[in-house]
N, C-alpha and C positions, 0 to 999 in steps of 0.2 A: 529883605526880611520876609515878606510874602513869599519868596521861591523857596525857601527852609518849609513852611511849611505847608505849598504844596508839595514838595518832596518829600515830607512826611506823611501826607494824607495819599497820596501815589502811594508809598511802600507799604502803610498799612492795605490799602484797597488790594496791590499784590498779595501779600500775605495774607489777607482774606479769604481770597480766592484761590489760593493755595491750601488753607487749611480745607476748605469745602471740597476741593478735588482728592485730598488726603481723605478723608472724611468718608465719599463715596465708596475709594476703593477700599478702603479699612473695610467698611459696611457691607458691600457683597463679597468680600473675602471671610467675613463671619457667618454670613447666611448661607455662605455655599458647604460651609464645612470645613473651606481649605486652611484658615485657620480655627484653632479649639480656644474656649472659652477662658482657661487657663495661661494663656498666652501673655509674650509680656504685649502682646499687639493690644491686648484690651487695655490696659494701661494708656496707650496713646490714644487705642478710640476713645477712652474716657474724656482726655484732655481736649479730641479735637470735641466732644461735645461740648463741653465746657465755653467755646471760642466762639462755635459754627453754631449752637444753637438759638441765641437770642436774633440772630439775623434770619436763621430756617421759619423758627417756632411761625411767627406772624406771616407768612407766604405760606406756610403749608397747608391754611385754613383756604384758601382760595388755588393753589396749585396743585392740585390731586385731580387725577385721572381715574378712574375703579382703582384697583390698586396702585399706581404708578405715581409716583412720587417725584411732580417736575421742580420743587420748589429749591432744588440746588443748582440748576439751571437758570431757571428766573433770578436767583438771588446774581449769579455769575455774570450774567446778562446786565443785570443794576447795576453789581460792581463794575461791570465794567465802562457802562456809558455813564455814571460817575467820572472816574477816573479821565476819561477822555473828554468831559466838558471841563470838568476844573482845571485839566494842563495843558488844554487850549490843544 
Protein backbone atom coordinates (compact mmCIF):
# COMPACT_ATOMS: atom_id res chain seq x y z
CA UNK A 1 0.00 0.00 0.00
CA UNK A 2 2.82 2.46 0.90
CA UNK A 3 4.50 1.74 -2.79
CA UNK A 4 1.19 3.28 -4.58
CA UNK A 5 1.81 5.95 -2.97
CA UNK A 6 5.15 6.61 -3.06
CA UNK A 7 4.61 6.10 -6.81
CA UNK A 8 2.33 8.66 -6.62
CA UNK A 9 4.10 11.28 -4.89
CA UNK A 10 7.51 10.20 -7.37
CA UNK A 11 5.08 11.18 -10.34
CA UNK A 12 3.81 14.13 -8.99
CA UNK A 13 7.52 15.39 -7.90
CA UNK A 14 8.09 14.35 -11.87
CA UNK A 15 5.56 16.31 -13.11
CA UNK A 16 6.39 19.14 -11.05
CA UNK A 17 9.42 19.60 -12.32
CA UNK A 18 8.40 19.16 -15.46
CA UNK A 19 5.98 21.85 -15.32
CA UNK A 20 8.78 24.28 -13.88
CA UNK A 21 11.18 23.36 -16.90
CA UNK A 22 8.05 24.13 -19.23
CA UNK A 23 7.57 27.13 -17.46
CA UNK A 24 11.12 28.58 -17.94
CA UNK A 25 11.26 28.05 -21.42
CA UNK A 26 7.64 29.24 -22.02
CA UNK A 27 8.95 32.45 -20.05
CA UNK A 28 12.24 33.48 -22.03
CA UNK A 29 10.48 32.43 -25.28
CA UNK A 30 8.02 35.52 -24.19
CA UNK A 31 10.55 37.83 -23.26
CA UNK A 32 12.66 37.29 -26.13
CA UNK A 33 9.88 38.15 -28.53
CA UNK A 34 10.16 34.80 -30.22
CA UNK A 35 6.74 34.16 -29.22
CA UNK A 36 3.84 37.07 -29.31
CA UNK A 37 1.47 37.79 -26.55
CA UNK A 38 -1.42 36.61 -28.63
CA UNK A 39 -0.22 33.18 -28.91
CA UNK A 40 -2.05 30.14 -27.90
CA UNK A 41 1.61 29.50 -25.95
CA UNK A 42 0.11 32.16 -23.48
CA UNK A 43 -2.75 29.96 -22.73
CA UNK A 44 -0.28 27.27 -21.44
CA UNK A 45 2.00 29.78 -19.76
CA UNK A 46 -1.15 30.65 -18.03
CA UNK A 47 -1.66 27.20 -16.94
CA UNK A 48 1.86 26.44 -16.04
CA UNK A 49 1.46 29.53 -13.65
CA UNK A 50 -1.38 28.41 -12.26
CA UNK A 51 0.65 24.84 -11.07
CA UNK A 52 4.51 26.33 -10.84
CA UNK A 53 3.38 29.12 -8.92
CA UNK A 54 2.49 28.33 -5.35
CA UNK A 55 5.84 26.22 -5.15
CA UNK A 56 7.96 29.59 -6.93
CA UNK A 57 6.05 32.30 -5.07
CA UNK A 58 7.78 31.51 -1.45
CA UNK A 59 11.54 30.79 -2.83
CA UNK A 60 11.49 33.65 -4.87
CA UNK A 61 11.53 36.02 -1.78
CA UNK A 62 15.05 34.56 -0.84
CA UNK A 63 16.28 33.21 -4.34
CA UNK A 64 17.01 36.33 -6.43
CA UNK A 65 20.10 37.49 -7.64
CA UNK A 66 19.87 41.54 -9.00
CA UNK A 67 17.87 40.48 -11.62
CA UNK A 68 18.33 36.73 -11.77
CA UNK A 69 15.72 34.72 -10.84
CA UNK A 70 17.32 31.20 -9.17
CA UNK A 71 14.01 30.22 -7.61
CA UNK A 72 13.09 27.50 -10.35
CA UNK A 73 16.36 25.89 -9.84
CA UNK A 74 16.22 25.76 -6.10
CA UNK A 75 12.66 24.62 -6.29
CA UNK A 76 14.19 21.69 -9.01
CA UNK A 77 16.75 21.06 -6.70
CA UNK A 78 14.00 20.36 -3.51
CA UNK A 79 11.94 18.45 -5.82
CA UNK A 80 14.38 16.59 -6.56
CA UNK A 81 16.10 15.52 -3.25
CA UNK A 82 12.55 15.02 -2.07
CA UNK A 83 11.86 12.51 -4.46
CA UNK A 84 15.21 10.75 -3.91
CA UNK A 85 14.80 10.52 0.06
CA UNK A 86 11.12 9.24 0.08
CA UNK A 87 12.04 6.30 -2.86
CA UNK A 88 14.94 5.33 -1.02
Amino acid sequence: MIEIFIALFDSLIFFLTLAIFARVIVDWLLVAGIVKYENVIVTIHQSLLVVTEPILYPIRKYARIGMIDLSPMVAIIVLSTLGRVLTG
